[in-house]
C-alpha positions as CSV (number, residue, x, y, z in Angstrom):
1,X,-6.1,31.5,10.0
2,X,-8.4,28.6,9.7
3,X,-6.6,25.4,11.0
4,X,-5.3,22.7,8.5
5,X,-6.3,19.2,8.1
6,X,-4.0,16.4,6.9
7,X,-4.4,13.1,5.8
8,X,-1.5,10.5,6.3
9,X,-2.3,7.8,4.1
10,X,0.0,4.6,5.1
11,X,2.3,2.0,3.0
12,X,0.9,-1.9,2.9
13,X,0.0,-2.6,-0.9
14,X,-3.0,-4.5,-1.6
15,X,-4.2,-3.6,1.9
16,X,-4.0,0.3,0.8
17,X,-7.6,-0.2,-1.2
18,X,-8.6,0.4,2.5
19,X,-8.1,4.2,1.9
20,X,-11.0,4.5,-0.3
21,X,-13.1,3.3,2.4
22,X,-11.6,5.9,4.9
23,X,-12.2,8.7,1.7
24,X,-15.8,7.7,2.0
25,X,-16.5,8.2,5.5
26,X,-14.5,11.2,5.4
27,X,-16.9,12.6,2.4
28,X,-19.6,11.5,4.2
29,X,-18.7,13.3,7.4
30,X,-18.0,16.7,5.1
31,X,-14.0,16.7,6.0
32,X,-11.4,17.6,3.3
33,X,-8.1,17.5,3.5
34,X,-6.1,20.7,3.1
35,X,-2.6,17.9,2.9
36,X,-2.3,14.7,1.6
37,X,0.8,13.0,2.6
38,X,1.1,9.2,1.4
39,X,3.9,6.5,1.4
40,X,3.6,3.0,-1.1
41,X,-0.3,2.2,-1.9
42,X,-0.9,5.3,0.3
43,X,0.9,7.9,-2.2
44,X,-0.8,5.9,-5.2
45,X,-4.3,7.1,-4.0
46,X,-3.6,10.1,-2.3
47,X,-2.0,11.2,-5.3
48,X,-5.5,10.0,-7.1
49,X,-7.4,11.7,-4.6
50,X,-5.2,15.1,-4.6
51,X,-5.9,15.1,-8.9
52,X,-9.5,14.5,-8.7
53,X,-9.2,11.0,-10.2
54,X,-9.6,8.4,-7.0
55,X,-13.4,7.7,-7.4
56,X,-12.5,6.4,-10.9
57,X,-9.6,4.3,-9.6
58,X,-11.4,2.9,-7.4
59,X,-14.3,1.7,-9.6
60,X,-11.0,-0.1,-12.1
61,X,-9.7,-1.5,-8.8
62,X,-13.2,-2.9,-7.8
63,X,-13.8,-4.3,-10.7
64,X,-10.4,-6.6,-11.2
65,X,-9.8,-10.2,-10.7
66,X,-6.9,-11.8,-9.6
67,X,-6.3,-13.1,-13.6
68,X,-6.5,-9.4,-14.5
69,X,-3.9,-8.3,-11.8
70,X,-1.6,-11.4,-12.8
71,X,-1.7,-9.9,-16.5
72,X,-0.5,-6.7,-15.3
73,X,2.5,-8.4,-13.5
74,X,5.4,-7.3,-15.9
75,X,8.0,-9.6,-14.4
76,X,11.4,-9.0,-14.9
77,X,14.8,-10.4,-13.0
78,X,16.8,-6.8,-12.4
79,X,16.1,-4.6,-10.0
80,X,12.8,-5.9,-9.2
81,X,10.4,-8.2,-9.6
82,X,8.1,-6.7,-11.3
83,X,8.5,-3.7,-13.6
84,X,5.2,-1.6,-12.9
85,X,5.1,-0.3,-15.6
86,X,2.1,-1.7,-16.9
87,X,-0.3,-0.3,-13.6
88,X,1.1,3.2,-14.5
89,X,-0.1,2.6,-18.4
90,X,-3.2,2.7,-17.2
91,X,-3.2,5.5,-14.2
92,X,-1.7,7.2,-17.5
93,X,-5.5,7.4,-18.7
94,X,-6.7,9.7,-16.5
95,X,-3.9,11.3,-14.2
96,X,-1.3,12.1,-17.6
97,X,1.0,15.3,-17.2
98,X,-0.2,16.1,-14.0
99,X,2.1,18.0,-11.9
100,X,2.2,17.9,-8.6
101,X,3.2,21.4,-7.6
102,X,-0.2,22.8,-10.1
103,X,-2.1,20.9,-7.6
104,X,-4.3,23.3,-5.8
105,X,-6.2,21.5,-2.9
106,X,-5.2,19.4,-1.4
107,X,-1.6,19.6,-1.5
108,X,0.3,16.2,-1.7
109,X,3.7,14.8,-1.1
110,X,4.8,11.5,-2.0
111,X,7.4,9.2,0.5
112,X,10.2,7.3,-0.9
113,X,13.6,6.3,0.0
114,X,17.2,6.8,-1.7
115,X,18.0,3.2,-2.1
116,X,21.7,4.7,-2.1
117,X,22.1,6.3,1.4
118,X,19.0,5.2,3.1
119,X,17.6,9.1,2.7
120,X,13.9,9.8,3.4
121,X,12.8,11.7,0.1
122,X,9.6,13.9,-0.1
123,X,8.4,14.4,-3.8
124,X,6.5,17.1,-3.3
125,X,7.6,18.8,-7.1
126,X,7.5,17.3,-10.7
127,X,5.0,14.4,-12.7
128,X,2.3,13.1,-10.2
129,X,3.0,9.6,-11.7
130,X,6.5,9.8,-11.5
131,X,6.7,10.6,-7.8
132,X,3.8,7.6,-7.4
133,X,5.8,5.1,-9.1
134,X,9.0,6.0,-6.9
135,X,6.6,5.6,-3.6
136,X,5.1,2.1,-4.5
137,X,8.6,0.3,-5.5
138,X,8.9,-2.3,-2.7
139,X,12.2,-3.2,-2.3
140,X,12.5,-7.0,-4.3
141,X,9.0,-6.9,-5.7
142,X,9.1,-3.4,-7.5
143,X,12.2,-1.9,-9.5
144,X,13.6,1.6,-8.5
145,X,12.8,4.6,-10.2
146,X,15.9,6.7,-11.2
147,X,14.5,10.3,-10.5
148,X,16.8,13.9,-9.9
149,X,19.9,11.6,-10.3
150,X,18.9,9.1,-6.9
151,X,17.4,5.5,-7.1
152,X,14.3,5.8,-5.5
153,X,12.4,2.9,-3.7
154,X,9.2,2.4,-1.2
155,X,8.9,5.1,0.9
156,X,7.6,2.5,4.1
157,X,11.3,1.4,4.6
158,X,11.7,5.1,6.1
159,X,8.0,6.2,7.0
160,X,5.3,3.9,6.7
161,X,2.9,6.0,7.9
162,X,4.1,9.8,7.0
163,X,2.1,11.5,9.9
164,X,5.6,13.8,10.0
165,X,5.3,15.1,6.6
166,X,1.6,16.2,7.2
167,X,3.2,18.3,10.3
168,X,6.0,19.7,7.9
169,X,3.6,20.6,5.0
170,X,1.6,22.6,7.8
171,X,-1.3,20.8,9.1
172,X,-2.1,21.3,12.5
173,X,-4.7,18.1,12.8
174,X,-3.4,14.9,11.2
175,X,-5.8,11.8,10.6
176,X,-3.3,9.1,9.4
177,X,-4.3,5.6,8.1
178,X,-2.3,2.8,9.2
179,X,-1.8,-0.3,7.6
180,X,0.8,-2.2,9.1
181,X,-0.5,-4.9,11.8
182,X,1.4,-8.3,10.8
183,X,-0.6,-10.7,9.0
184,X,-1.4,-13.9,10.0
185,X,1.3,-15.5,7.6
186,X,-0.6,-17.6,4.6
187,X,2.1,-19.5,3.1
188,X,1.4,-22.1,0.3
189,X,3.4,-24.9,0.0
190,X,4.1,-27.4,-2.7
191,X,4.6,-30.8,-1.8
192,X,8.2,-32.4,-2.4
193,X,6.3,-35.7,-3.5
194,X,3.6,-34.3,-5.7
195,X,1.9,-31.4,-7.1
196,X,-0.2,-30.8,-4.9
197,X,-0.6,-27.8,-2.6
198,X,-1.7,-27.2,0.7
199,X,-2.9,-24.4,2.5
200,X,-1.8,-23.3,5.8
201,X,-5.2,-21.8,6.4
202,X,-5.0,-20.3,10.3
203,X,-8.3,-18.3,9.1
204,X,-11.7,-19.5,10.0
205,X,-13.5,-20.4,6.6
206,X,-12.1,-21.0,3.1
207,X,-13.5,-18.1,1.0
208,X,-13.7,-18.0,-2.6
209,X,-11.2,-14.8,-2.6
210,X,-8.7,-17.1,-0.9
211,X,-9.2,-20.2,-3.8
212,X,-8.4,-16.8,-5.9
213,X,-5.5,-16.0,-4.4
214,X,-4.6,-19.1,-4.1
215,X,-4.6,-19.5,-7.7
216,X,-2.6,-16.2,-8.4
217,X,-0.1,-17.0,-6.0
218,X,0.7,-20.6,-7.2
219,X,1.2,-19.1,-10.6
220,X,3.4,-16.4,-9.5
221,X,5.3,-18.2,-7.4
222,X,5.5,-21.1,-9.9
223,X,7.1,-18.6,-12.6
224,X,10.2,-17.9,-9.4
225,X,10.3,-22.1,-8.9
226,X,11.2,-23.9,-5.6
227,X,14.0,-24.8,-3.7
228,X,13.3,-28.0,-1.6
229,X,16.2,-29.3,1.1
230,X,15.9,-32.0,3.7
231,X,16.8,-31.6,7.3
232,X,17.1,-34.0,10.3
233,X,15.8,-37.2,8.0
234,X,12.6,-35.4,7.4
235,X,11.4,-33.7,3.7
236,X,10.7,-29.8,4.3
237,X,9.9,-26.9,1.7
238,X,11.6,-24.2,1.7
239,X,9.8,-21.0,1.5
240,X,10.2,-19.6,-2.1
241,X,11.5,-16.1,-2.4
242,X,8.6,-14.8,-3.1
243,X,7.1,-16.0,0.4
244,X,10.5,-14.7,2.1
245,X,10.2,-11.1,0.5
246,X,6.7,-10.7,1.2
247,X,6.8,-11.8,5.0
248,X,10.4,-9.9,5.7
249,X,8.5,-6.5,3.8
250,X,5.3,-7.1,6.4
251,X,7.9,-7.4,9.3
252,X,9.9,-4.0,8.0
253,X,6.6,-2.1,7.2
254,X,5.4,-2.9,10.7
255,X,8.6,-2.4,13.0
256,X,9.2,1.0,11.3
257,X,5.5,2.4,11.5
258,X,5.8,1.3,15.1
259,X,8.6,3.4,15.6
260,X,7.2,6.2,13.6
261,X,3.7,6.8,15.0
262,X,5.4,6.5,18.9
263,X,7.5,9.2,17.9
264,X,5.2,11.0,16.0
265,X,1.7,10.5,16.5
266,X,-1.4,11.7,14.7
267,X,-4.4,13.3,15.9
268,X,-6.5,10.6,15.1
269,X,-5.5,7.2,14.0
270,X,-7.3,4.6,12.0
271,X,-6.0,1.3,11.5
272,X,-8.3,-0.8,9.3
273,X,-8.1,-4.7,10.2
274,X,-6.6,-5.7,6.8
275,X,-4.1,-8.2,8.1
276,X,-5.1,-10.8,6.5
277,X,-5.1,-9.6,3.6
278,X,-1.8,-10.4,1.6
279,X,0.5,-7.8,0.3
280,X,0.1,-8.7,-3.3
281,X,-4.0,-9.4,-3.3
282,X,-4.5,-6.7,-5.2
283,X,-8.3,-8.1,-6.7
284,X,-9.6,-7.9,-3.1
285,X,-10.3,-4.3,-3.5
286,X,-14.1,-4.8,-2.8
287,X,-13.7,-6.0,0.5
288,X,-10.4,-3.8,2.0
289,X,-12.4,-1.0,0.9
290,X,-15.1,-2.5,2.9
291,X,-12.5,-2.7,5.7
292,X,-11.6,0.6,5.7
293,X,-14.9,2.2,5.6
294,X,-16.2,0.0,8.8
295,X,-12.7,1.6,10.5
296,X,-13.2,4.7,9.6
297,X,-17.3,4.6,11.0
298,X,-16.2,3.7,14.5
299,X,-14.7,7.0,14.1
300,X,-17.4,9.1,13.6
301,X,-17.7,10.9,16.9
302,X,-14.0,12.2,16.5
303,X,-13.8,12.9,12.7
304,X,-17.5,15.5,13.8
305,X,-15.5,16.9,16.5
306,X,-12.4,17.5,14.2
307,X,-14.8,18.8,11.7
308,X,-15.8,21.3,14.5
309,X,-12.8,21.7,15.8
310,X,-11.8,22.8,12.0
311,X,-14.5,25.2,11.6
């Protein structure tokens, strides 16, 4: 029996646009996975990929600018953040009524958690959307999904990287796409004695993709407010919650892929250098797809031999 490839795409957000860059080099190389496992961002385009619909997705995410993704941000105050539901509207166009167990190749399984009992759920059965939206519902940001009678949340609080259930699912090479190196922390601050921000900026060079997220993030964060406190006669800012959620997610994500990928490693691993891109910067598509195809092409002499390996 021919061998089985599997492709274990990783949890990060706005850093998962990487995986169309990896898809591309894996194209180009002729490789196609037989399994398609994916946790957060990675279940959202590996469940494109699986239903034929990723290389329109990732033309729409391309194309967006940080006002676009700001629209889209349904904000609401229970369970999460943000609702979601307004990203899935428009997956809805081309991905609709799909079923994940009428998928033929590859097969796909999404990751989430039972908020409940800490579970590690595999959705390998029932509406492709359905079992995305459960995957990409980071805990504080995105609300749960009720689905089979369990509150379902991100799958990276389990398995950020799910290299284990490519192995379950049968693959007997795994190429898994890792996401989680911590970020050098961006946090902007609003001055106690004015309105203006500045920008802890530890990055060489201010790029205009940075004024853009700079924009969306005083906005966002602006709509949560401020808490301001003074300590040992001098003014500090608190971090808003937004900046607390988003750094204590990055920390998670990256202490339990650790953990995971020691215990469980892939065949091959490719980690694209997205760390400095922020969890939420969603309109930088452009450039972590960049990222991940450069990642992916130091790779090239091991993704031929796996394609010969394969057969």
């Amino acid at each position: 029996m021919k061998p089985r490839l599997g492709l274990a795409l990783g949890g990060g957000a706005a850093k998962g646009w990487s995986h169309f860059g990896v898809l591309r080099v894996l194209s180009e190389v002729g490789l196609a996975p037989d399994i398609v496992a994916g946790t957060s961002i990675g279940a959202l385009v590996g469940g494109a990929y699986a239903a034929g619909y990723h290389k329109e997705l990732e033309d729409w995410v391309s194309s967006l600018r940080w006002q676009e993704v700001l629209a889209m941000m349904d904000l609401r105050f229970s369970g999460g953040l943000l609702h979601g539901e307004k990203v899935i509207d428009h997956l809805r166009q081309g991905m609709q009524g799909i079923k994940i167990e009428d998928l033929q190749a590859p097969a796909f399984a999404a990751v989430a958690t039972d908020v409940d009992n800490g579970h590690e759920i595999w959705l390998r059965n029932g509406e492709l959307l359905s079992a995305i939206r459960a995957s990409i519902a980071l805990p504080g940001l995105f609300s749960p999904v009720r689905r089979q009678g369990r509150w379902l949340v991100d799958g990276g609080v389990v398995n950020p990287t799910p290299i284990s259930v490519c192995r379950a699912m049968g693959a007997d090479v795994v190429i898994a796409v890792d996401l989680t190196a911590l970020p050098v922390f961006r946090l902007v601050k609003k001055l106690a004695t004015n309105d203006e921000r500045s920008v802890e900026m530890p990055l060489a060079g201010l790029t205009d993709n940075w004024r853009s997220a700079d924009k969306f993030f005083g906005l966002l964060q602006g709509v949560m407010g401020r808490m301001q406190t003074q300590k040992g006669g001098e003014d500090e800012t608190l971090p808003s919650t937004l900046d607390v959620m988003v750094r204590s997610l990055n920390i998670m994500l990256n202490r339990a892929a650790r953990s995971r990928i020691a215990g469980e490693p892939p065949d091959l691993l490719i980690s694209p250098a997205v760390e400095h891109i922020a969890l939420m910067e969603f309109h930088r598509a452009k450039e972590a797809i960049k990222i991940g195809q450069d990642a992916a092409n130091r790779f090239r002499p091991e993704l031929e031999r796996i394609k010969q390996y394969l057969g």
